[in-house]
C-alpha positions as CSV (number, residue, x, y, z in Angstrom):
1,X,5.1,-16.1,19.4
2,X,7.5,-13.4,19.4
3,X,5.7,-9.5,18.3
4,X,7.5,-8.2,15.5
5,X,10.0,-6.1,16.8
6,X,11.9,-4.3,13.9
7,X,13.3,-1.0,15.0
8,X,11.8,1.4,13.6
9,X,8.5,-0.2,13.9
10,X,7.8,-1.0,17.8
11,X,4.9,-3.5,18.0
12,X,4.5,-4.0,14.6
13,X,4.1,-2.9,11.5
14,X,0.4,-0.9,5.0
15,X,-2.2,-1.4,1.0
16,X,-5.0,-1.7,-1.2
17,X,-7.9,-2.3,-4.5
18,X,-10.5,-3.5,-6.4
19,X,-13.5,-5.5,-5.2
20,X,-13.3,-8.4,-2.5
21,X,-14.9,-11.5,-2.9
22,X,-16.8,-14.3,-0.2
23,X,-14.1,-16.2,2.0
24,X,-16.0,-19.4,1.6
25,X,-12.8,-21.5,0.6
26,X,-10.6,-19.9,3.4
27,X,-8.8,-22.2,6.2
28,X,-10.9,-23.2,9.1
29,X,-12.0,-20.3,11.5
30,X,-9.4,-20.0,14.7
31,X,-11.0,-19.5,17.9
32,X,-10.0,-17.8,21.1
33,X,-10.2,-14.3,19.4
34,X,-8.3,-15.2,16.4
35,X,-4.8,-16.6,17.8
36,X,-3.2,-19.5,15.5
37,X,-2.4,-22.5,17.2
38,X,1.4,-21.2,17.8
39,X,-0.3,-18.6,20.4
40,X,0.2,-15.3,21.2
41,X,-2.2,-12.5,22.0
42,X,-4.6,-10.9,19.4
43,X,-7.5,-11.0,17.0
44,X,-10.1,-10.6,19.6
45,X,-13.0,-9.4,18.5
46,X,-13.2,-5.0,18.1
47,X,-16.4,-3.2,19.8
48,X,-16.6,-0.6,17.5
49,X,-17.3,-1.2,14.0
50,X,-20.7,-2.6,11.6
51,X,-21.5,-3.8,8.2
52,X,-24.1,0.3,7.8
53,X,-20.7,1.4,5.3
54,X,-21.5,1.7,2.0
55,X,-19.2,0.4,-0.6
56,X,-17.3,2.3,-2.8
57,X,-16.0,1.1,-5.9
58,X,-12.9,1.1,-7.6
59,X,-13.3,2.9,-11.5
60,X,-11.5,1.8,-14.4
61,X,-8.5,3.9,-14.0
62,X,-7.9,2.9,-10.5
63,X,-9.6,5.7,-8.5
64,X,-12.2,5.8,-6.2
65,X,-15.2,8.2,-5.9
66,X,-14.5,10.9,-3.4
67,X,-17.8,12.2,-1.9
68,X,-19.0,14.3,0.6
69,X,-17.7,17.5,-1.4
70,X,-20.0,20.8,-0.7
71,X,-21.3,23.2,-3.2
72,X,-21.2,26.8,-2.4
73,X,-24.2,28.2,-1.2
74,X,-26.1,30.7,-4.3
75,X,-26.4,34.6,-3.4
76,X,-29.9,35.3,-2.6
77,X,-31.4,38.3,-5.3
78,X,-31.9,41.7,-4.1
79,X,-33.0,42.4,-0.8
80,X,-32.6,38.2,-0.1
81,X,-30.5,36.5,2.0
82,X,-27.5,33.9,2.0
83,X,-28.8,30.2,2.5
84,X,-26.1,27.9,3.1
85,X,-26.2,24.4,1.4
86,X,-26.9,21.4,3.3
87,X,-24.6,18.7,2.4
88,X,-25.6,15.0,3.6
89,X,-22.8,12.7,5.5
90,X,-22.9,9.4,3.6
91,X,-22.1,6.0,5.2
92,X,-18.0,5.3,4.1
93,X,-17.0,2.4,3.2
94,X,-15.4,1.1,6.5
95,X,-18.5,1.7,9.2
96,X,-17.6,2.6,12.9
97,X,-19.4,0.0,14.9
98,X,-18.8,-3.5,12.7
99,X,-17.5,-6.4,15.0
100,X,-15.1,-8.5,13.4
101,X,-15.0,-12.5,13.6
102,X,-12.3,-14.8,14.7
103,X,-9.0,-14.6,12.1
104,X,-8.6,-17.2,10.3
105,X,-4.9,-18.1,9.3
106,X,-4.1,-17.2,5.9
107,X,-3.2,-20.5,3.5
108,X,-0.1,-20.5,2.0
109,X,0.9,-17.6,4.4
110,X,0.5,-19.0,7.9
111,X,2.9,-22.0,8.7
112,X,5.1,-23.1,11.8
113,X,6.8,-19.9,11.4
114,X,6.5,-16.3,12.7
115,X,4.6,-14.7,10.0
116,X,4.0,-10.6,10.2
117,X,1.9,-8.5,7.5
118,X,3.5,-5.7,5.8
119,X,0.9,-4.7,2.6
120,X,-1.8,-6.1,0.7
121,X,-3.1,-4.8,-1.8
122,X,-7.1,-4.5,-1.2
123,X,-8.3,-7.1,-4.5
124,X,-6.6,-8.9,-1.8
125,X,-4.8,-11.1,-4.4
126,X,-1.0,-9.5,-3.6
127,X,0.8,-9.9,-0.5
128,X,4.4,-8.5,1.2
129,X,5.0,-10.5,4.1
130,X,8.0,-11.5,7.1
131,X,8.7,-15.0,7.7
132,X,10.9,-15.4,10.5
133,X,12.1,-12.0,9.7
134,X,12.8,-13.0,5.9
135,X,11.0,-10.3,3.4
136,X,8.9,-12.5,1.4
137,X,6.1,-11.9,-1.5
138,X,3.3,-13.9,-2.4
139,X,0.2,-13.8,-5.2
140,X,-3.4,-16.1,-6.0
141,X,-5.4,-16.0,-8.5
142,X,-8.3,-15.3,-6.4
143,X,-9.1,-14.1,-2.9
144,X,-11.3,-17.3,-2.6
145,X,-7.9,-19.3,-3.3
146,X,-4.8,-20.0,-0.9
147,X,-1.5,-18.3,-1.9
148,X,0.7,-20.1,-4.3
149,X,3.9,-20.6,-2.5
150,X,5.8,-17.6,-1.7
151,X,9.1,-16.3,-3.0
152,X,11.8,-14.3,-1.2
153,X,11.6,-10.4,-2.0
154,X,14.0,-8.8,-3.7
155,X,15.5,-5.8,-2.3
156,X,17.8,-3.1,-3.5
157,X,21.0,-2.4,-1.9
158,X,20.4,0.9,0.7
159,X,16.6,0.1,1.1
160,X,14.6,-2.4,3.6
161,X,11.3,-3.0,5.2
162,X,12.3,-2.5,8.8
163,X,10.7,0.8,8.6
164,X,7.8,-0.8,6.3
165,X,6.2,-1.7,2.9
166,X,3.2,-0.1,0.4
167,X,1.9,-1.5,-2.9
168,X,0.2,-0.3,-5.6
169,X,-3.3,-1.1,-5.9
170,X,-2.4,-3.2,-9.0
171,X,0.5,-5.1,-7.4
172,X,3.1,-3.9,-9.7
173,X,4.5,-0.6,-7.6
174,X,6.4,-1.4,-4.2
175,X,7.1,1.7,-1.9
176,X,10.3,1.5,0.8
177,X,12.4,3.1,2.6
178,X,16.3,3.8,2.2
179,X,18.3,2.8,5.4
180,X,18.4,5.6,6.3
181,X,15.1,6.5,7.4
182,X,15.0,9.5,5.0
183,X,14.2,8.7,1.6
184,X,11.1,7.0,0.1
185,X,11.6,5.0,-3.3
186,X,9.1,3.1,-5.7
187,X,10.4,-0.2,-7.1
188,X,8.2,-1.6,-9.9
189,X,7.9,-5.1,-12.0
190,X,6.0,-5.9,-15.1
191,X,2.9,-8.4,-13.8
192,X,2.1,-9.6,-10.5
193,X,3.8,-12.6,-10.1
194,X,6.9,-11.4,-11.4
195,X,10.1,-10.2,-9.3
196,X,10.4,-6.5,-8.2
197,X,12.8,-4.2,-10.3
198,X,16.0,-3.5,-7.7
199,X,16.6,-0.3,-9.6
200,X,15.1,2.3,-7.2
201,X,12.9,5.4,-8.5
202,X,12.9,7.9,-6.5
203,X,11.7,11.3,-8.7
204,X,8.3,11.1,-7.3
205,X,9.1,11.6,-3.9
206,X,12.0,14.0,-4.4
207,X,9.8,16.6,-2.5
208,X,9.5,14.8,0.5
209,X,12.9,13.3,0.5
210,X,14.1,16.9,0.6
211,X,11.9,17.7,3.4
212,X,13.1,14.8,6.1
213,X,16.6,16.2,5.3
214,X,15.5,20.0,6.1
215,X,13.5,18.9,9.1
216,X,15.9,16.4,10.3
217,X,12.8,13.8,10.7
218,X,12.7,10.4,9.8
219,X,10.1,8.5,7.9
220,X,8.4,5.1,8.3
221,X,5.1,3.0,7.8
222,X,4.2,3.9,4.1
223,X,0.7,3.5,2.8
224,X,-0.7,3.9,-0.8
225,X,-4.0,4.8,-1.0
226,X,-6.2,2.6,-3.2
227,X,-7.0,5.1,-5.8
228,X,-3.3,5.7,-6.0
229,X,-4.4,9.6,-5.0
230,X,-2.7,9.9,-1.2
231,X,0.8,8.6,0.3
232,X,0.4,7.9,4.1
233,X,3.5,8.0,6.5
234,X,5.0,8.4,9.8
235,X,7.3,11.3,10.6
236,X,9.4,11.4,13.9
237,X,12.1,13.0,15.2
238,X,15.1,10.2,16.1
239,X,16.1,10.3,19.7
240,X,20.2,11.4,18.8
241,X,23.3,9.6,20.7
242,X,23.2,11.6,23.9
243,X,19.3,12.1,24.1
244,X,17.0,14.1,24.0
245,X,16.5,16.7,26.3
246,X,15.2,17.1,29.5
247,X,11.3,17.2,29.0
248,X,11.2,16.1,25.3
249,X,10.7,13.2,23.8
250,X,10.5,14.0,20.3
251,X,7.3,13.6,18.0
252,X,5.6,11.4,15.8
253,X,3.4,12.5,13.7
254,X,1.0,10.7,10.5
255,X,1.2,12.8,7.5
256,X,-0.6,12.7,4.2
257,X,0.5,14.0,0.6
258,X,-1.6,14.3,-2.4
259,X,0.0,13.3,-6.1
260,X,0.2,16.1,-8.2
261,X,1.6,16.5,-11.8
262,X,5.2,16.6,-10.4
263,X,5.1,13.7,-7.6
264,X,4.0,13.4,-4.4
265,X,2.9,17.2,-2.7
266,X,4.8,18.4,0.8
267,X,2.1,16.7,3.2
268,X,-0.4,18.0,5.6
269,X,-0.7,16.4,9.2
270,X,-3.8,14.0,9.8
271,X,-2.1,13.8,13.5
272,X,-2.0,16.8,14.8
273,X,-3.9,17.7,18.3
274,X,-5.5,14.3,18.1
275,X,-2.8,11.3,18.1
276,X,0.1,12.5,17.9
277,X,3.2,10.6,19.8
278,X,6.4,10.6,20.4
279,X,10.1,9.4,19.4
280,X,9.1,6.2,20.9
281,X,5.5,5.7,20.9
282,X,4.4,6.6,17.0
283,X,1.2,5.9,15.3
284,X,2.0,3.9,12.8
285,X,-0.3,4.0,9.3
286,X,-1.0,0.4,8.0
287,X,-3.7,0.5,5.9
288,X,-6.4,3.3,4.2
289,X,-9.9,2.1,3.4
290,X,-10.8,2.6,-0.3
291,X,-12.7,6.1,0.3
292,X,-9.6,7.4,2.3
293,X,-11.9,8.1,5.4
294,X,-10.9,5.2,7.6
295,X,-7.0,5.0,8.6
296,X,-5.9,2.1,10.0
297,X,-2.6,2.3,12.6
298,X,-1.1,1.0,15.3
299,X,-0.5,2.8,18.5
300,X,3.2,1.7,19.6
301,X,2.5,3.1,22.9
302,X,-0.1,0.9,24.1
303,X,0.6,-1.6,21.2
304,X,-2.9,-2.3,19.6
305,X,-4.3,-1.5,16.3
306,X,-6.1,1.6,16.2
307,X,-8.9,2.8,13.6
308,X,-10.1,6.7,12.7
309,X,-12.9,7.6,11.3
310,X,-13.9,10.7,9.1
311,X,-17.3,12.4,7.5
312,X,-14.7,13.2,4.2
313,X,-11.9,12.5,2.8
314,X,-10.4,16.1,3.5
315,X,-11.8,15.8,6.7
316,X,-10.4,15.6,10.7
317,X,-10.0,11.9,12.0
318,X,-12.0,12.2,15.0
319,X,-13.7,9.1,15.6
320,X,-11.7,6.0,17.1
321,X,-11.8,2.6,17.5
322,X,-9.9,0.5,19.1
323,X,-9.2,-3.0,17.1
324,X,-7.0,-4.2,20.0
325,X,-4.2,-6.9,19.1
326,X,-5.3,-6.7,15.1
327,X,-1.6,-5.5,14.3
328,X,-1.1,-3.9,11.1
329,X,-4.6,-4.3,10.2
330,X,-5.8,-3.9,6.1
331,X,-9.1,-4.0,4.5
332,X,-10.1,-5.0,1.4
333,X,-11.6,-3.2,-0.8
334,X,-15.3,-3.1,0.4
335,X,-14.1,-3.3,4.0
336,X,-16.0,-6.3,5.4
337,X,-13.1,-8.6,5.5
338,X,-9.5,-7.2,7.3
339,X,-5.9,-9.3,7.0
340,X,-3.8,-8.0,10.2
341,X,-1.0,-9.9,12.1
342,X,-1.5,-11.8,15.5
343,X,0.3,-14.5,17.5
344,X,2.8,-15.1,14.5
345,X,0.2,-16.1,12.0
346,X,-1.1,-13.9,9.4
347,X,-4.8,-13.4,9.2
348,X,-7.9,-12.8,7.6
349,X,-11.0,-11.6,9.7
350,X,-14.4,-11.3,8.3
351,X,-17.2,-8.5,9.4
């Protein structure tokens, strides 16, 4: 089948909550790596990942514990000395070395068509999808159950999902981006199964909207955080009518921004020195685990999904895995079962 090929995507194109449940009632497992029965490469299984994460759960206001914060190490009395404090790594939620089963196409989702991922929300219960290139939107009542039929999304004049999609953990916030390519709005609704507001709301992102003008970047591939904390994106330079320049290519860069009292904060790089790209091969944010320590992106240089580990949420992501043709890979909320896009089909994979 044909790789989703939006423009300012590349290969392909992020969100999350909650707790996941068993995938008992889900279609029939697809062999050969996890390729639908309309073909295509992908879902073979990843090297690099295993079930040692511990699970971190959702509270009743939607956020999620953050660990791995050190205490300051207590002044020694007179004539003493300093002792630092030794602060223990626990396991995060996603682990580094799990190895993922055949996908199984998603029902409801998966049909005859070309199918492609943009965000699901990490109860796994809400879902922003393309169907032959159609924005589409889809809800269950439980992840043990098949969609119920899905509905054409609703978008607001000026805004699309070329660049890509995020939801709120509950289901009720959607994230895009204007046309273009500079200015992130929320578009809300008032219960899950219920159409999206067209009305755009931008005053939380005012901040960053201000910055892409200032730095002439563009923006693309949103991601909420579960606990509705951090905003994930991509940030690039665009390659201008004549080109670039001799020996530049432009850069790509993943940032992350923290929500304050007044919106979302100017962001800090998660990127930088360590996969970074350019103009036209960005890394691409699809999908945070509920700790915030494993991102999940694809590499449009090589094309395959990528995953990065780190010790804590504030943390360098230094460790990386490489999920191969799991594009715009998601996990739910206890990260041991991951919806991505392959051969057309969406699909679910289980640890």
């Amino acid at each position: 089948m044909n790789r989703y090929t939006q423009a300012a995507w590349g290969t392909a194109l992020f969100v999350a909550i909650a707790c996941s449940s068993n995938s008992d009632d889900l279609a029939p497992v697809v062999g050969g790596g996890g390729a639908s029965s309309k073909g295509g490469a992908g879902g073979r299984s990843a090297t690099g990942k295993s079930g040692s994460g511990g699970n971190s759960e959702i509270d009743e206001a939607g956020s999620a514990g953050v660990g791995g914060a050190s205490g300051e190490g207590g002044a020694s009395g007179e004539g003493g000395s300093n002792q630092g404090t030794i602060v223990p790594i626990t396991p995060g939620t996603c682990s580094e070395t799990a190895v993922w089963a055949d996908g199984t196409p998603l029902e409801g989702i998966s049909t005859t068509a070309n199918e492609q991922l943009l965000a699901i929300t990490a109860d796994e219960l809400d879902m922003l999808f393309l169907r032959d290139n159609s924005a589409m939107r889809a809800h269950r009542a439980s992840a043990n159950l098949g969609f119920d039929e899905a509905v054409a999304l609703e978008i607001a004049d000026g805004y699309g999902v070329d660049a890509g999609a995020a939801l709120s953990a509950d289901g009720k916030t959607m994230v895009l981006l204007a046309t273009t390519g500079q200015s992130f709005a929320a578009f809300t609704r008032s219960s899950r199964d219920a159409a999206f507001d067209t009305t755009a709301d931008d005053s939380a992102f005012v901040g960053l909207n201000q910055r892409a003008v200032q730095t002439m970047q563009h923006y693309a591939a949103p991601v909420l955080a579960p606990d509705g904390k951090t905003f994930v994106f991509s940030a690039f330079t665009p390659e201008p009518e004549a080109g670039f320049p001799s020996g530049f290519s432009g850069v790509s860069m993943v940032y992350e921004s923290v929500w304050s009292t007044n919106g979302w904060a100017m962001p800090e790089s998660l990127s930088q020195n360590l996969f970074d790209g350019t103009s036209a091969t960005r890394p691409l944010p699809s999908g945070l685990s509920s700790d915030s320590r494993t991102l999940f992106y694809v590499d449009e240089g090589t094309g395959k999904q990528m995953a990065r580990f780190r010790d804590r949420p504030d943390a360098p992501l230094y460790t990386v895995v490489d999920l191969d043709q799991r594009t715009r890979a998601v996990p739910d909320v206890t990260c041991d079962r991951l919806y991505y896009s392959s051969g057309g089909d969406v699909l679910v994979s289980v640890e």
